[in-house]
N, C-alpha and C positions, 0 to 999 in steps of 0.2 A: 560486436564480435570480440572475444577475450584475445591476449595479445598468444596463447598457446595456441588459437585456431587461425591466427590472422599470416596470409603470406608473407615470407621473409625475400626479403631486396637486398643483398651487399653492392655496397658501390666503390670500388677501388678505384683511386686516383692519386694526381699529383697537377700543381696548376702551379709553373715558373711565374706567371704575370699573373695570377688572377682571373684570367679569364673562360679558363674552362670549367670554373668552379662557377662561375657565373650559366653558362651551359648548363653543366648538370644540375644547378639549382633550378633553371627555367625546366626539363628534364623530369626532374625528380617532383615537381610541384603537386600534379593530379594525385601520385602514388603517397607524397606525406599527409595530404591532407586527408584520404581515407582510411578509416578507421581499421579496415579489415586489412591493410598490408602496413609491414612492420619493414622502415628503411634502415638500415647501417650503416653506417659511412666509416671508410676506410683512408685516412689520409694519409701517405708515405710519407715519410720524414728518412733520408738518409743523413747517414752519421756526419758527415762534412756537408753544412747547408749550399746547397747552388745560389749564387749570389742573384739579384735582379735590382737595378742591370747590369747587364756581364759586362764583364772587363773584356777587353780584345784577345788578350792571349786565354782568358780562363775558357772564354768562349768556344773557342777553335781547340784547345784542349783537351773537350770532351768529345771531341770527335771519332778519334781512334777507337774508345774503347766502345762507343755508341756503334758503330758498325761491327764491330767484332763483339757485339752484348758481353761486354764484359763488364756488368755494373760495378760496383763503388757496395760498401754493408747499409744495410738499412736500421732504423732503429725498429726495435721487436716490433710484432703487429700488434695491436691492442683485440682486434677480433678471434674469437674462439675459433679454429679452424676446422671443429667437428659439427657445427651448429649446420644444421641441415637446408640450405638457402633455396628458395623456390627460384630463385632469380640471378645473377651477378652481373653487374655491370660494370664494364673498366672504361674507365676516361684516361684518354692520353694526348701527349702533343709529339710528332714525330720530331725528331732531334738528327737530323742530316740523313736521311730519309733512311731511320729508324727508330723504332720506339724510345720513349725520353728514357736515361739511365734509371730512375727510381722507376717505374713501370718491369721494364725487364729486371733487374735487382728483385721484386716482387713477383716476378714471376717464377722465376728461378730457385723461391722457398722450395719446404719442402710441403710446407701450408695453403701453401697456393693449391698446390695437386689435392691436397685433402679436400679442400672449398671448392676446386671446380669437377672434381670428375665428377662426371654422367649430370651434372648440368649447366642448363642453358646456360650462353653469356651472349650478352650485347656489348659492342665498343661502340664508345662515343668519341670520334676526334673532329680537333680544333686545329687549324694549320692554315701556311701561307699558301698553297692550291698543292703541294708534291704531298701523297701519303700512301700511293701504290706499293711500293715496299716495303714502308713501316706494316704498312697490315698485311701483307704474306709473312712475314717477321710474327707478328702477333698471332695470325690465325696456326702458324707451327706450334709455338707455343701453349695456344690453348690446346691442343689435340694433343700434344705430349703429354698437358696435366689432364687430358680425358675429359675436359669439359666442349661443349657442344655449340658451336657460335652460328647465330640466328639472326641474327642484325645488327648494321653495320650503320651509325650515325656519323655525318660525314659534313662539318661547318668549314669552310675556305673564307681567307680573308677580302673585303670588301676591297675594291677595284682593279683593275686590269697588271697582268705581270710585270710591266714597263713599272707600274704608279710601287705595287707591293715589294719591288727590287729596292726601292727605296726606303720606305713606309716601315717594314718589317724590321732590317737591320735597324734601323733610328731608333725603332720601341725599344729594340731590344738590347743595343748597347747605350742610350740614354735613359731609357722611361719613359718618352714622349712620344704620345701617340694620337696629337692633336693633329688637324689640318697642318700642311706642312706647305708653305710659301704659296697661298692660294690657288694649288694645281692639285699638290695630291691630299687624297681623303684623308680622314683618319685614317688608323690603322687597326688592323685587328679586323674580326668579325662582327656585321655591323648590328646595331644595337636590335631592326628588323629580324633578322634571322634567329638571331638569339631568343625572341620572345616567340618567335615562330616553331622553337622545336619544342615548345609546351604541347602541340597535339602528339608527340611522339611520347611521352608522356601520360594522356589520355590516351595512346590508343595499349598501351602497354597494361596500364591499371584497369581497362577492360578483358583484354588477352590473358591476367593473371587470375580474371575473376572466372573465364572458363578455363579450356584445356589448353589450346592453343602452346601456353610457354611449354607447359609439361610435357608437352607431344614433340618439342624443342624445333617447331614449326616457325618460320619466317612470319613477325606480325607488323612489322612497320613497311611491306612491301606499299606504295603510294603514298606514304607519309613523312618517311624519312627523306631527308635533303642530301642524297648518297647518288653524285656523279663519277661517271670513270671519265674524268678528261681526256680524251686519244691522243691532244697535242701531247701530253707530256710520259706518256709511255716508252718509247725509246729513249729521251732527255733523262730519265729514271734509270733506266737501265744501264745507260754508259755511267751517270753519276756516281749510282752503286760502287759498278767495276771501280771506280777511281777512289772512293773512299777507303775499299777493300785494299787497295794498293798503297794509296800514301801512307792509311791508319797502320799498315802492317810495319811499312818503313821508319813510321813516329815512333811506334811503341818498340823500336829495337833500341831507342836511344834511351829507353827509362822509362819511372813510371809517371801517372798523370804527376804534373807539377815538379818535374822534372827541368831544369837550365838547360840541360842539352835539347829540348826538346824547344825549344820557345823560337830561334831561327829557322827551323824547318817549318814550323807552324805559321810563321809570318809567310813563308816563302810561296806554305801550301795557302791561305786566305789570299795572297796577290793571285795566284795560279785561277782557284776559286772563283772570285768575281770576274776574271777575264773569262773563263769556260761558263760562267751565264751569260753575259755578254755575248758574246760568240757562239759555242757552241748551241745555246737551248734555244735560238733563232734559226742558226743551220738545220738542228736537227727537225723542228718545226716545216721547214724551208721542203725538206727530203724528204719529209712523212707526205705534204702534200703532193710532192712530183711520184714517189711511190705510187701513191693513193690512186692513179689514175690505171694502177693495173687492177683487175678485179682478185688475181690469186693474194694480190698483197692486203687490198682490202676484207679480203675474206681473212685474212691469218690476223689484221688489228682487231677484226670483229672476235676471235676467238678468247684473244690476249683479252679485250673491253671486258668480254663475257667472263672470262677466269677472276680478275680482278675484280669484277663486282659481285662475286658471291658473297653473300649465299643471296643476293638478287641484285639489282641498282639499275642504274640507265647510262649509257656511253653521250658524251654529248662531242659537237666537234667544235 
């Protein structure tokens, strides 16, 4: 098939560690090696690079404008933004349970609206298990730019939220993401999973060889690794509220990299680790003693149901 008749794939991304680029290459593997679809890859680069590993204050710094998406400029896009895509898929990593700043910055072109409306997108995320709000965050955004979202790839990092409260910060303000004092795993998502979303993948580069994308039809329903965890539904919902709150109060004292801004930010990361600590065990705690009314179980089935669209499965 010549490359004028062959489907075209954009894949929009950004990978702070490395690792979701590892993702969408396991991902993206069935669709490059066939001849008849044509991939693009899309890499953000913002104007000021994000450092890896974050420094403690740059880290928590990009907090505020992350809830209030108010990204940072990006560097131009190098993709045509009229080129007619059968496809688009965005990778992202939620950043304090919002999309990472270069993801929203990109979205917020005026390029983006050109390349998404009236088609399909697929999100691919990578994350320590919280990503319920990044993606109502994202699925507004694709409907602003009028594009049409069909599936929803969904990787969490390997072992339990006790092990990854540890694990996760380590990566990310060291780089170290080895076994850590022979209890907790590595970090990240585990190397299994990762080779595991190759059928998603395969089931995509058969979906684009009929109608299915074009019809902007759900095609990774039983394929994709897309849970709605119920424990952390409400632990999300208060988080939000709070980020909304402190980030409003951070950003009155200046902009990102701002001095007046660097005690409040320490004050807010103590606050922070104490409220996972604490509260996302309480609220855990209160979900299950709700849980034993049937009106409140029926109202988490709804929340499970809203959150995994455009399909997925609630686990408890």
């Amino acid at each position: 098939m010549s490359l004028a008749n062959a489907k075209k794939v954009l894949v929009v991304h950004f990978s702070q560690t490395g690792q979701l680029s590892r993702v969408l290459a396991s991902l993206l593997g069935p669709l490059e090696t066939d001849p008849g679809i044509q991939v693009v890859q899309e890499y953000l680069e913002p104007e000021r690079p994000f450092p890896f590993p974050w420094p403690l204050v740059r880290f928590f710094d990009v907090f505020p404008e992350c809830v209030h998406l108010d990204p940072p400029p990006l560097k131009p896009v190098a993709v045509d933004p009229d080129t007619d895509f059968d496809l688009i898929i965005i990778g992202y990593q939620p950043w304090f349970l919002s999309p990472s700043l270069p993801i929203t910055a990109f979205m917020v072109l005026p390029e983006a609206r050109r390349l998404m409306e009236g088609r399909p997108v697929v999100t691919t995320i990578a994350c320590r298990n919280m990503w319920l709000k990044a993606q109502e965050a994202m699925k507004r955004m694709i409907a602003d730019n009028g594009g049409r979202l069909i599936d929803n790839v969904v990787l969490v990092d390997q072992g339990s939220p006790a092990a990854t409260f540890v694990t996760t910060p380590r990566w990310l303000l060291t780089g170290r993401k080895d076994r850590f004092l022979g209890i907790f795993p590595e970090a990240g998502v585990s190397e299994r999973d990762i080779r595991a979303v190759k059928a998603c993948g395969e089931r995509l580069r058969e979906a684009l060889k009929g109608d299915s994308v074009a019809a902007g039809k759900p095609v990774l329903e039983g394929v994709a690794p897309t849970r709605v965890d119920r424990r952390y539904i409400v632990a999300e919902k208060m988080g939000w509220r709070s980020f909304r709150i402190w980030g409003a109060l951070i950003r009155t004292l200046g902009p990102p990299g701002s001095a007046l801004r660097v005690p409040l930010l320490l004050i807010y990361a103590l606050f922070l680790a104490t409220a996972i600590l604490t509260v996302v065990p309480l609220s855990i705690l209160v979900r299950r003693i709700l849980e034993l009314s049937p009106t409140y179980r029926r109202h988490l089935d709804v929340k499970a149901a809203h959150y995994a669209e455009p399909y997925g499965q609630s686990s408890d």
